[in-house]
DOVEXKE-335615 format. One record per residue (C-alpha): residue number from 1; residue in one letter; y negated, z, x. Coordinates in steps of 0.1 Angstrom, whole numbers. Example, Ala and Ser with C-alpha at 12.3 -4.5 7.8 and 13.67 -1.06 7.14 Angstrom:
k, r, yy, zz, xx
1, a, 45, 78, 123
2, s, 11, 71, 137
This chain:
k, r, yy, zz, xx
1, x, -1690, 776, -340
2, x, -1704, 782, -306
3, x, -1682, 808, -293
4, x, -1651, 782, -306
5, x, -1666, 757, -282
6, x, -1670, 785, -258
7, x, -1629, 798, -260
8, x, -1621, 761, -263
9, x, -1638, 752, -234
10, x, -1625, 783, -212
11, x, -1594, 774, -219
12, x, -1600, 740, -211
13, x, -1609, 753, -177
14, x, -1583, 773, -171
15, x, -1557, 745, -178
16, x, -1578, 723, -154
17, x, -1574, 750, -129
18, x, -1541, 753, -131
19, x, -1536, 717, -124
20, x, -1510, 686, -143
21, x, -1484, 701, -164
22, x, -1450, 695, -152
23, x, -1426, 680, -171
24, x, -1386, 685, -165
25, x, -1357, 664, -178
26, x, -1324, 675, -179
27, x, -1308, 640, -178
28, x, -1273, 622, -175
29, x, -1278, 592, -165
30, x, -1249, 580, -183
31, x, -1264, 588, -220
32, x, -1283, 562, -236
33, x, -1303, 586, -252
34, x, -1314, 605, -221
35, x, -1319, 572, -203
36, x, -1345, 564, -233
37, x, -1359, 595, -236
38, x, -1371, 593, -195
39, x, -1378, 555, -201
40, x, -1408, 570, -231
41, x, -1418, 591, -206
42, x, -1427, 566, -183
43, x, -1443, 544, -210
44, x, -1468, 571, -219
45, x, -1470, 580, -177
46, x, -1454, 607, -173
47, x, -1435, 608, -146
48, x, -1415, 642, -150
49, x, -1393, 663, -126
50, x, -1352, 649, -132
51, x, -1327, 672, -130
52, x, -1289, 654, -132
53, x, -1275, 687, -148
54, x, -1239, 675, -148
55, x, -1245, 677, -108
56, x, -1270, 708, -103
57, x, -1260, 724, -137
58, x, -1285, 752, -150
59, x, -1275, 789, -141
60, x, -1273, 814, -169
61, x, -1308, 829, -171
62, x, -1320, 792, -170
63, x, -1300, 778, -199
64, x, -1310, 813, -220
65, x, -1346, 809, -215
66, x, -1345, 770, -221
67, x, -1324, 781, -258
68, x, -1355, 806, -264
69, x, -1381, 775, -257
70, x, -1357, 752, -278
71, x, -1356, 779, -307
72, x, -1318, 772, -307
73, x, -1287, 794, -305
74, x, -1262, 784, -284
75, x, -1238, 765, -304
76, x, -1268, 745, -316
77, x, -1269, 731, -279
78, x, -1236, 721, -275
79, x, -1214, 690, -273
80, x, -1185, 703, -300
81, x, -1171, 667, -293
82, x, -1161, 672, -259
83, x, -1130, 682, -248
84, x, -1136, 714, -232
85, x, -1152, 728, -267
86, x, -1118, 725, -282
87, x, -1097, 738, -249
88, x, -1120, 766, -240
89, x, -1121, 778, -285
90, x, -1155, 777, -286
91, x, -1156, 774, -321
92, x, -1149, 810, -324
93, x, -1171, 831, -342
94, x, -1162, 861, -323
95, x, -1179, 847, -291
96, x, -1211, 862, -280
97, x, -1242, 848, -266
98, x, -1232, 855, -230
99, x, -1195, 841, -234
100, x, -1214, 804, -252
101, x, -1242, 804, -222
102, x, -1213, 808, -194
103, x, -1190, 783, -212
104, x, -1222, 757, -209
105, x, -1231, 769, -170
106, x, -1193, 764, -161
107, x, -1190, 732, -180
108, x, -1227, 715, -181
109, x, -1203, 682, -201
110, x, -1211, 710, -230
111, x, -1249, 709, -233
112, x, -1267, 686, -258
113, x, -1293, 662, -237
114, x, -1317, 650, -227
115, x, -1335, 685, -226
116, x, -1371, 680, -223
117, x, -1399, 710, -208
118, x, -1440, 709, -206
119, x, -1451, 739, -199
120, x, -1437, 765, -219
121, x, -1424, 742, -249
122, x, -1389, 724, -249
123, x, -1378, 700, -274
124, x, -1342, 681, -277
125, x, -1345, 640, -271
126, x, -1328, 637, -303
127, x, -1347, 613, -311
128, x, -1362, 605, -279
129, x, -1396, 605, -295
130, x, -1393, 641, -302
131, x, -1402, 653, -270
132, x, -1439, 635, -275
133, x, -1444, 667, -297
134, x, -1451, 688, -264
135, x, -1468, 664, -244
């Protein structure tokens, strides 16, 4: 039991070393859900780093590696409401994981929100109170 304490307690360290973890929300002002999902963390005082995606949209290497913290494929990300889904054929099943991350980076309208990141884990607001999983 000791040396549990002990790892537990050098990790403990090592987090406190490393100081606050941030927290990043991709968020469109204009969704209610994103706009309730930054509201909760507020509420529980976290006051986390807002990125307006529609206006600095997430470059290609970005939106992969938030997919891989998100444990989603692409198509699980997107909008398949909006417009551009049905104009660009994104429905496709022929199209690659490159080809559905560049659609997304060249029209950020695509990507599901709010996206929420602590650390290393991401979760969907969708509920909003699912991003108090990784808090």
């Amino acid at each position: 039991m000791a040396s549990e304490t002990g790892a537990t307690g050098e990790r403990w360290e090592a987090r406190e070393r490393q100081g606050p973890m941030t927290v990043t929300i991709y968020h469109n002002p204009r969704c209610s859900k994103s706009r309730r999902t930054l509201a909760l963390l507020r509420e529980r005082g976290v006051e986390p780093r807002v990125v307006e995606y529609l206006e600095a949209a997430p470059d290609a290497a970005t939106l992969d590696a938030l997919l891989a913290r998100l444990g989603l494929a692409p198509r699980e990300l997107m909008r398949r409401q909006e417009a551009p889904y049905r104009a660009l054929g994104l429905d496709d099943p022929g199209l690659d994981r490159a080809a559905l991350i560049r659609a997304m980076v060249e029209n950020p309208i695509l990507i599901e929100r709010p996206i929420v990141v602590a650390g290393e884990r991401a979760r969907l607001g969708r509920p909003p109170e699912a991003v108090l999983e990784i808090l």
